[in-house]
C-alpha positions in Angstrom: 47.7 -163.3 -203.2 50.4 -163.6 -206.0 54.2 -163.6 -204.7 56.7 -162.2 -207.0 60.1 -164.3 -206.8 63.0 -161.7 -207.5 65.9 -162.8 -209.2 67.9 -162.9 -212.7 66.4 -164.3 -215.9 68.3 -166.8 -218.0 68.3 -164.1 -220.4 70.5 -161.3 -218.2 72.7 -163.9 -217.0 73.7 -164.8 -220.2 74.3 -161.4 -221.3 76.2 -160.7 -218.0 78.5 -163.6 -218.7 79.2 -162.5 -222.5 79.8 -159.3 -221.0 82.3 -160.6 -218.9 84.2 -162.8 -221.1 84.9 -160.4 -223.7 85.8 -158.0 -220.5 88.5 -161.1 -219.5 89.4 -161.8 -222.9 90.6 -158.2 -223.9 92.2 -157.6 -220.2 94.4 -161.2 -221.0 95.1 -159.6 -224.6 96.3 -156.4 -223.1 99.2 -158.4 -220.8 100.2 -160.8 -223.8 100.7 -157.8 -225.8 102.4 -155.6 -222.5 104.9 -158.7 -222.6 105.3 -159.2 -226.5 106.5 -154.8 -226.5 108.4 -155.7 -223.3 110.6 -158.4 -225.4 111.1 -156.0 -228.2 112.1 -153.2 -226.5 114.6 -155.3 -224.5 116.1 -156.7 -227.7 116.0 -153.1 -228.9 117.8 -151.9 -226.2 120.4 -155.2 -226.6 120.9 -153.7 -230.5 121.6 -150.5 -229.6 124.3 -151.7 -226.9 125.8 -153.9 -229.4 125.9 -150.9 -231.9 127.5 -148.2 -229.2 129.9 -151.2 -228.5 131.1 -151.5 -232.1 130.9 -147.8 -232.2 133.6 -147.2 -229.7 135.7 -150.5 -230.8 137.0 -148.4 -233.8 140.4 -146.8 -232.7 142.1 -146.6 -236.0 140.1 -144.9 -238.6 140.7 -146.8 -241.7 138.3 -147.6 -244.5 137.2 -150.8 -244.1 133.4 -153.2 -243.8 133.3 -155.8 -241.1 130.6 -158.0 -239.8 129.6 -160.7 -237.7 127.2 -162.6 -235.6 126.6 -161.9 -231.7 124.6 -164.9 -229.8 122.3 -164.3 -227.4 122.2 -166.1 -223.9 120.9 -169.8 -223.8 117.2 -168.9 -222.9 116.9 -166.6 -225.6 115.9 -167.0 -229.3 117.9 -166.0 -232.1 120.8 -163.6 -232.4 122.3 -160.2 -233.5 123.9 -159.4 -236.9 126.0 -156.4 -237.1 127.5 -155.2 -239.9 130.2 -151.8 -239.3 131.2 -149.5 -242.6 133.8 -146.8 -242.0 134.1 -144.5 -245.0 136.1 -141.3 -245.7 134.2 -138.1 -246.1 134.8 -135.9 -248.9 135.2 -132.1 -246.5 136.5 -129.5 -249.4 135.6 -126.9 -246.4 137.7 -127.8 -243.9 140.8 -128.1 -246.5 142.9 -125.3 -245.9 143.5 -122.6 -249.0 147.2 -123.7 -249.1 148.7 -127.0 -248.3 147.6 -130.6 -246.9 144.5 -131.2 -245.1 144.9 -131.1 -241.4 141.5 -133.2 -240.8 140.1 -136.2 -242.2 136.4 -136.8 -241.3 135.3 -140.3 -241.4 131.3 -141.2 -241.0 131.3 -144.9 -238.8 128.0 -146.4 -239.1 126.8 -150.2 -237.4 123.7 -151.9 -238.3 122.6 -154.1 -235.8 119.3 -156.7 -237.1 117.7 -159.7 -235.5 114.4 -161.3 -236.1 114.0 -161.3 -239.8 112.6 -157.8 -239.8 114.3 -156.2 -237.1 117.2 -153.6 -236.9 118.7 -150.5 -235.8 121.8 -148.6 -237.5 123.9 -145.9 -235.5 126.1 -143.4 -237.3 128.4 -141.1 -236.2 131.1 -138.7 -237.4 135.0 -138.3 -236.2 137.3 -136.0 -237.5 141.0 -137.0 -236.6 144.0 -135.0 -237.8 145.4 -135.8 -240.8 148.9 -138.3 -240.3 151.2 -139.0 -243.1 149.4 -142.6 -243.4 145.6 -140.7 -243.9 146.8 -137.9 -246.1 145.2 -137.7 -250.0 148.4 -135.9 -250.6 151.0 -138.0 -249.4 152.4 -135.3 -247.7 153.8 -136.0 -243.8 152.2 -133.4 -241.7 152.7 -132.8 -237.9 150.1 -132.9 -236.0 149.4 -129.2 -236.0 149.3 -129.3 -239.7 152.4 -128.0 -240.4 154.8 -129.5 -243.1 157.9 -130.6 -241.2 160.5 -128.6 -243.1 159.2 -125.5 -242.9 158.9 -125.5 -238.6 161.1 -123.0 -237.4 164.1 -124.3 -235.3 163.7 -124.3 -231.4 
């Protein structure tokens, strides 16, 4: 009488552990790149902090470009760059059909980069009303728009 042994080839052990090794190797991929998008989104979030930041740091609108570095903490690589550019818009429809202006709108924009390849830019408009110092004209005007001579008297 013959006995049968039961058991695995060599054969479909091999192929079971080729299976699992490219099973393990792709799971292992899928967590290094899970942390590689986790670093870049927080430095993402970092930039666009930094930009809001710079964003709200402008309190007089004037035209002007500034820049600078940012450093990072001591267990991170690299750092921020951001550059801010406040310009004057050109609004002929908001210029009334006699007299000064009474608003000047000014477009704020800050690019933040890091990483070579990296960046973000925020921009924003603000209108503020036109002041003596921000008029085309250089014509003082209250701040209701009014010329100053012709107010009537309280």
């Amino acid at each position: 009488m013959k006995v049968r042994q039961s058991g695995f080839t060599l054969l479909e052990v091999l192929v079971a552990l080729a299976i699992l090794g490219v099973a393990v190797v792709a799971v292992i991929q899928g967590f290094a790149q899970g942390l590689r998008l986790l670093k870049v989104s927080g430095d993402h979030q970092q930039a666009m902090l930094l930009a809001d930041i710079k964003l709200r740091e402008i309190t007089e609108e004037q035209l002007r470009a500034d820049s600078g570095p940012v450093e990072r903490e001591e267990n991170d690589e690299g750092s921020f760059h951001w550059e801010r550019t406040t310009t004057l818009l050109e609004t002929p429809d908001l210029r009334p059909a006699t007299g000064p202006p009474r608003w000047r709108v000014y477009q704020l924009a800050v690019r933040v980069s890091w990483d070579e390849s990296r960046e973000v830019e925020l921009v924003t408009l603000r209108t503020v009303p036109a002041t003596p110092t921000n008029t085309q004209l250089g014509v003082p005007v209250t701040p209701r728009g009014t010329p100053p001579a012709s107010r009537p008297p309280r």
